[in-house]
C-alpha positions in Angstrom: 31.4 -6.9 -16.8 29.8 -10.1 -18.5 26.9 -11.9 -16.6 25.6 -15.4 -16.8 21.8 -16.6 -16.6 21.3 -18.7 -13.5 18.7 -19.5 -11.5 18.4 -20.2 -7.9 18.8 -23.9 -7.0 17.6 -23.8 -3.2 14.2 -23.7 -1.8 14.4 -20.1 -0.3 18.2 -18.0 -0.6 19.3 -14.9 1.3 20.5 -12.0 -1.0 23.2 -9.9 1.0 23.9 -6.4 0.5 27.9 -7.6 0.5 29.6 -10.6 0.3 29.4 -12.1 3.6 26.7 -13.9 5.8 26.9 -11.0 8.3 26.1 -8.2 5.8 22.4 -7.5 5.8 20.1 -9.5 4.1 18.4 -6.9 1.6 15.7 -9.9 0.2 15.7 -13.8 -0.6 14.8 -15.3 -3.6 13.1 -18.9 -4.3 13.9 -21.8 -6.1 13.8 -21.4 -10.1 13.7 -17.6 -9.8 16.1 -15.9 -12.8 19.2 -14.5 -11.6 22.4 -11.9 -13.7 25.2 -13.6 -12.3 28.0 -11.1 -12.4 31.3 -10.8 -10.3 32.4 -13.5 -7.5 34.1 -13.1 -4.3 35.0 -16.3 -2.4 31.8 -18.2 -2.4 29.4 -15.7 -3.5 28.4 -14.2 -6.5 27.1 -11.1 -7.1 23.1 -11.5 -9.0 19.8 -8.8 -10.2 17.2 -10.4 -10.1 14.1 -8.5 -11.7 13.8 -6.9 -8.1 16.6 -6.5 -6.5 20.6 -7.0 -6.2 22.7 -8.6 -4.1 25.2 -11.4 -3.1 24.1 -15.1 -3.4 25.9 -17.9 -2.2 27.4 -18.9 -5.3 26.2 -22.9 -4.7 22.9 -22.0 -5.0 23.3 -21.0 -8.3 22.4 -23.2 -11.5 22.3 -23.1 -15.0 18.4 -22.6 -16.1 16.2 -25.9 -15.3 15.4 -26.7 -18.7 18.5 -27.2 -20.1 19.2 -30.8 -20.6 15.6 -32.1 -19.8 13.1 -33.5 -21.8 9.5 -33.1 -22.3 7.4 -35.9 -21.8 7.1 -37.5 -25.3 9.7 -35.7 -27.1 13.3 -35.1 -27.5 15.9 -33.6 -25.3 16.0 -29.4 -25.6 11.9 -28.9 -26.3 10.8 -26.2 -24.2 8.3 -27.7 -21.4 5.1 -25.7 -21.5 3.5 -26.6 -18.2 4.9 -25.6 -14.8 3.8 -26.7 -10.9 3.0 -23.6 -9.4 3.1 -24.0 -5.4 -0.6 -22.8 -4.3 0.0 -23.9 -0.3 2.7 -21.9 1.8 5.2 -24.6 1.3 5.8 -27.6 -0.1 7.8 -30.7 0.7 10.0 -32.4 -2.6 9.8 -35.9 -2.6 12.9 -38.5 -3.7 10.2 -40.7 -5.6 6.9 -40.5 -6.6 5.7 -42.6 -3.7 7.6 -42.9 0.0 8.3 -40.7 2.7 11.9 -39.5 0.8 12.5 -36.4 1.2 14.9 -33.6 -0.5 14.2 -30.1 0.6 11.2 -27.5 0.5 9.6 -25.2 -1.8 7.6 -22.7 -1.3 4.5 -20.2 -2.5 4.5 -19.2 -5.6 7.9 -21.1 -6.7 7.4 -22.7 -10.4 9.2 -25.9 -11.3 8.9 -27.2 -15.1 7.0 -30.7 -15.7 8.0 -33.9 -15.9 5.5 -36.5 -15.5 2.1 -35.9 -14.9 0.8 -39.7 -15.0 0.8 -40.4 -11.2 -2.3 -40.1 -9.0 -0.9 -38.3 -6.1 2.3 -36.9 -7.2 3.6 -35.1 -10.2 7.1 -34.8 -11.2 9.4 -31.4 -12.0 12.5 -30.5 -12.9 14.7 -28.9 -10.2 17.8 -26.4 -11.0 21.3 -28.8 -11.1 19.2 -31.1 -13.7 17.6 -33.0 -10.6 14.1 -33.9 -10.3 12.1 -34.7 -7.7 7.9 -35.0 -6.8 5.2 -33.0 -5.5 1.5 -33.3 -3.8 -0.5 -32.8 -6.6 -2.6 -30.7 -3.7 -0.2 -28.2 -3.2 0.1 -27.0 -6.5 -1.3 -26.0 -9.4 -0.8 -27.0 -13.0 -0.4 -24.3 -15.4 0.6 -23.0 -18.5 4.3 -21.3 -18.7 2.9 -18.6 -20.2 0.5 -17.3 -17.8 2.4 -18.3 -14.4 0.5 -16.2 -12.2 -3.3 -15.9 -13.2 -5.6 -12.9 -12.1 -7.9 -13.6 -8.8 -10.4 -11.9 -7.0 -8.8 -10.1 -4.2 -10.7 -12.4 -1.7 -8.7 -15.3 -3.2 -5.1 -12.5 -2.6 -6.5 -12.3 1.1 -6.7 -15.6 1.6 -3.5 -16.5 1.0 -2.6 -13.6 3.6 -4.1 -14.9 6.3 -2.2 -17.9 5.8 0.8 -16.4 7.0 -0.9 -15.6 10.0 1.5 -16.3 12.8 4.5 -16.4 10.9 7.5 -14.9 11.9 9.2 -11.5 10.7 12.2 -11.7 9.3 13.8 -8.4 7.7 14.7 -9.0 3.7 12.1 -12.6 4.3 9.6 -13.4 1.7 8.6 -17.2 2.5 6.6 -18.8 5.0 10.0 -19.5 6.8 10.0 -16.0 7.3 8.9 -12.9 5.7 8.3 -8.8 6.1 5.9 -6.4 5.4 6.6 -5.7 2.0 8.2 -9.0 1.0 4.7 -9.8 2.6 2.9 -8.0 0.5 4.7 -8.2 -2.6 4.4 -12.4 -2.1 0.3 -12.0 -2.1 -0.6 -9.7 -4.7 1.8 -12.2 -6.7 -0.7 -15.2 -6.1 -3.3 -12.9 -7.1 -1.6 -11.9 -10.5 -0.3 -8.7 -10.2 3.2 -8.0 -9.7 4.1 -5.2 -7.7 7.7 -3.9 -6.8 9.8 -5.0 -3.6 10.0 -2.7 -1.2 7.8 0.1 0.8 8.3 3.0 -0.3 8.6 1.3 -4.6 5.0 0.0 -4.2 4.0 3.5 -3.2 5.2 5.1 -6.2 4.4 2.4 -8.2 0.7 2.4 -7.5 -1.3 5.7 -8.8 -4.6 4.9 -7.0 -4.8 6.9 -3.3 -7.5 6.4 -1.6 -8.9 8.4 1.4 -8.7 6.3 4.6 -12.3 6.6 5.5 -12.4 4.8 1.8 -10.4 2.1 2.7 -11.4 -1.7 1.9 -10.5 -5.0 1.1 -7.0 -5.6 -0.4 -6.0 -2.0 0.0 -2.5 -1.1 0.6 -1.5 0.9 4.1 1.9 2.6 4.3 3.4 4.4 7.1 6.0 6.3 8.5 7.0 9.7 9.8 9.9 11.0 7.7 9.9 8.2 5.2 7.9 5.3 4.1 9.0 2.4 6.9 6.0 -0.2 7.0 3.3 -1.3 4.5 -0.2 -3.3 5.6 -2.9 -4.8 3.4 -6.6 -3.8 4.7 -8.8 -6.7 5.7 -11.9 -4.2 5.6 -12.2 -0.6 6.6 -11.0 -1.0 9.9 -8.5 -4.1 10.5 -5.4 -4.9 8.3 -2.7 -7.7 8.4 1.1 -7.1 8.3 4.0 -8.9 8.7 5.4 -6.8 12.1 8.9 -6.4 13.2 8.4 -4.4 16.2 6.1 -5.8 18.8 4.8 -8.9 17.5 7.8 -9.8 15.6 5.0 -12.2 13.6 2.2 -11.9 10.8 -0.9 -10.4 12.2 -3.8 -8.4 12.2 -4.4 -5.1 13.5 -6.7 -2.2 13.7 -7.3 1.5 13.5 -10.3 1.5 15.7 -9.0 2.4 19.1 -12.0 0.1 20.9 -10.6 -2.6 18.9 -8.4 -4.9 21.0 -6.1 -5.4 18.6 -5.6 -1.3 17.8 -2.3 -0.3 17.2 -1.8 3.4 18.8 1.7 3.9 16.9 0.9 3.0 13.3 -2.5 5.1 13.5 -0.2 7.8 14.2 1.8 7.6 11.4 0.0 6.5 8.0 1.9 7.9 5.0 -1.0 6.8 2.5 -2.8 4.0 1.0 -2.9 2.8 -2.2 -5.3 0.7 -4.1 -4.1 -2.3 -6.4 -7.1 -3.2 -8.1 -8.9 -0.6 -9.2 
């Protein structure tokens, strides 16, 4: 079967398990993100992305960003070497580089080629479709192509976790719109430089680092489930952690494994599968 690079053209896109807005939504993907475009049926196409695989709408599918822009300075077809990265949990595009003109949302961790750099509060990137549009130079970062996602302190990983705070669960989500526990998690440790796999139970066996629960800190990584791997955390210390829940809460939030703790949570203390360290 021959497949086609894309990338995804909209700000966040749901990935179906089949093709059809009813089928489950296995994960989403943002804006700029690679996608294997293989077989279509109706209006959706079948993608992998370097996670996952799906069915995208096939409109939000382009042809890679780059192709038929320009870096600043020199001809048409020159590979741009500097990307906005979005450092805030998401970001509003903007028609011009000045105004209240808007055309759509992007989100954390998205990265969208460089136009023009030269404007105070704006800069200007290149959007899938050969569009453009403008950003708040404070809600991104300006980096090289080559080193997207730079290595931080887990602090800096946690941070952006309790960002989310609040947020609302959404099964197969990973953006502030709406996001789950591993899509959650996966999102963070991104940010932080480290890039982990989608789901549960794949971080698990991905990471080779257990750690005893009395051992548990900062940044650690809490699975659970009885029969199977069902839910992951992050530890916020050796007590509390913060998870994206579907259950209860149906929101981000933080929880704890000390029963005097108003915020315990009798059911997941009951069930840990294991925890796993990222940065060891």
């Amino acid at each position: 079967m021959n497949t086609t690079t894309c990338v995804v053209s909209a700000g966040v896109a749901d990935v179906h398990r089949d093709p059809g807005p009813d089928s489950e939504l296995v994960t989403q993907a943002l804006m700029n993100v690679e996608a294997m475009a293989g077989e279509t049926d109706g209006e959706w196409t079948h993608v992998t992305l370097s996670d996952y695989t799906g069915w995208m709408r096939s409109n939000q599918l382009e042809e890679p960003v780059v192709k038929g822009f320009c870096k600043i300075g020199e001809g048409c077809g020159t590979p741009m070497p500097l990307v906005a990265v979005i450092t805030s949990t998401h970001a509003t595009l903007y028609v011009h580089d000045a105004g209240d003109d808007t055309s759509g949302t992007v989100y954390l961790s998205t990265a969208l080629p460089l136009l023009d750099v030269t404007q105070a509060e704006r800069v200007q990137v290149a959007l899938p479709g050969e569009r453009s549009a403008w950003l708040t130079r404070s809600e991104i970062d300006i980096r090289q192509s080559t080193c997207i996602y730079p290595r931080a302190p887990i602090g800096a990983i946690m941070t952006y976790a309790r960002a989310f705070l609040g947020r609302p669960y959404l099964w197969g989500g990973t953006s502030w719109e709406g996001i789950d526990c591993s899509g959650f998690v996966q999102l963070c440790y991104r940010m932080g430089g480290y890039i982990i796999p989608r789901d549960g139970d794949q971080q698990h066996d991905f990471l080779p680092c257990s750690v005893r629960r009395e051992e548990m800190q900062e940044g650690d990584l809490v699975f659970f489930g009885s029969k199977e791997i069902t839910h992951v955390a992050m530890a916020l210390n050796n007590e509390q952690y913060i998870h994206a829940e579907g259950q209860i809460y149906e929101r981000v939030v933080i929880n704890s494994f000390n029963p005097a703790d108003a915020d315990y949570y009798s059911r997941l203390d009951e069930i840990v599968w294991g925890i796993r360290r990222v940065v060891v």
